[in-house]
C-alpha positions in Angstrom: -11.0 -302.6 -40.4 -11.7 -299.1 -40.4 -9.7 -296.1 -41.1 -7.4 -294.4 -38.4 -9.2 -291.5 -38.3 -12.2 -293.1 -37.0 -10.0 -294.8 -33.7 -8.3 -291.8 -32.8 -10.4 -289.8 -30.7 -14.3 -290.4 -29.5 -16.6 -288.3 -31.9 -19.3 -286.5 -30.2 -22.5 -285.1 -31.0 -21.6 -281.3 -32.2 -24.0 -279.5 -34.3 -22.9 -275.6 -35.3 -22.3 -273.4 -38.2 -18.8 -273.0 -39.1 -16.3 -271.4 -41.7 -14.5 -272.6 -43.4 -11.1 -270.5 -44.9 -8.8 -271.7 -47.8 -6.5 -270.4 -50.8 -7.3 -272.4 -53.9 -5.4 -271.1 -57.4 -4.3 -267.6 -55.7 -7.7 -266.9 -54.2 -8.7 -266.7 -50.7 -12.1 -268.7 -50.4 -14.1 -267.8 -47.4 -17.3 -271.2 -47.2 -19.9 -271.6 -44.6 -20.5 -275.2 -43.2 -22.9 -277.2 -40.9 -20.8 -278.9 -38.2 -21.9 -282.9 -37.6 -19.4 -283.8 -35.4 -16.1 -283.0 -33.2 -13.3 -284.7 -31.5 -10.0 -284.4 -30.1 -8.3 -285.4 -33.5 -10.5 -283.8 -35.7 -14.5 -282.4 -36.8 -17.1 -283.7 -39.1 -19.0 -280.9 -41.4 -21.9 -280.6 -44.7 -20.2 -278.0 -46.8 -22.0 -277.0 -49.9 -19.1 -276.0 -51.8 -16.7 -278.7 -53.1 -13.5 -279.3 -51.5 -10.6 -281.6 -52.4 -9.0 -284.6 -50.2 -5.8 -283.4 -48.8 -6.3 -279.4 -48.8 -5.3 -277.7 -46.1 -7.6 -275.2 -44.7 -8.4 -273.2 -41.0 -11.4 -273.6 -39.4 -13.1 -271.3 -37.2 -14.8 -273.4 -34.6 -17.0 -271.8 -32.1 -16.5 -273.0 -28.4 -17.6 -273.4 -25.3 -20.3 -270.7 -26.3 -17.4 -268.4 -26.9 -14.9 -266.8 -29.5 -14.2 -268.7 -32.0 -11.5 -271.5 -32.0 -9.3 -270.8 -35.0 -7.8 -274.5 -35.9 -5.9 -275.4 -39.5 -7.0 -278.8 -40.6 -6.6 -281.2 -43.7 -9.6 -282.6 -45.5 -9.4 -286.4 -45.1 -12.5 -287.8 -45.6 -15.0 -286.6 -48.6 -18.6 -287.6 -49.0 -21.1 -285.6 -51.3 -21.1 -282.8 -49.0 -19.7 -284.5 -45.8 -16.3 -284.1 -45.1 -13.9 -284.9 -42.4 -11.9 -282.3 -41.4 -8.3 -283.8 -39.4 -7.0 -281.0 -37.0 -3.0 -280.5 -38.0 -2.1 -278.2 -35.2 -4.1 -277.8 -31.9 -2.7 -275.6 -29.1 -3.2 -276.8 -25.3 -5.7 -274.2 -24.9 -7.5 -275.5 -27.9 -7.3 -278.8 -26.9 -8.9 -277.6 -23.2 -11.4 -276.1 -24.8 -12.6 -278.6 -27.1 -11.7 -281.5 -24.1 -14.2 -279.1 -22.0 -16.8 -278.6 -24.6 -16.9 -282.8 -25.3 -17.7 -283.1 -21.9 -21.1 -281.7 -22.0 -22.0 -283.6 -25.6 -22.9 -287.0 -25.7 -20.6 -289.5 -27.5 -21.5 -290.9 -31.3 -21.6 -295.0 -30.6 -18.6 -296.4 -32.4 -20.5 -299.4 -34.2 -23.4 -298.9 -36.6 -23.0 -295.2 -36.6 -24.1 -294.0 -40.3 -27.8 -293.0 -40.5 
């Protein structure tokens, strides 16, 4: 079986710098990261710098060629320097944004994805 947060929302094909903004021991850490991926539930990134399974940090997502989305999201999934990010709070405007910028990206296939 695979894990839940691969069922919970299509992935799609989203490639786009991001940032990437935590607090770790009392500081505010500001990273830059290569987004993979994006879905309803959640967004798929390389990130150079090391982060932990389970933080909490805000993502700043750009758009429907526009501002940036601002979106707080938990680490869930760590590879080398892929992570998965899982959105934890997504306002209907975010969500209609993100539904509308899925629509013009293709889908990532389900099965055998991992190249």
């Amino acid at each position: 079986m695979t894990g839940s947060i691969d069922s919970v929302s299509p992935r799609h094909v989203f490639e786009t710098r991001i940032r990437i903004r935590l607090e770790r021991c009392g500081k505010k850490l500001s990273l830059q990261g290569w987004a993979r991926d994006l879905s309803e539930s959640g967004l798929g990134a390389f990130v150079a710098e090391a982060l932990l399974l389970g933080e909490f940090v805000t993502l700043e997502i750009p758009v429907l060629d526009s501002d940036k989305q601002v979106i707080p999201a938990e680490v869930v999934r760590a590879l080398g320097t892929e992570y998965g990010f899982q959105f934890t709070a997504l306002s209907s405007e975010q969500r209609r944004q993100i539904q509308a910028t899925l629509r013009e990206r293709p889908a990532i296939p389900h099965c055998g994805a991992g190249q």
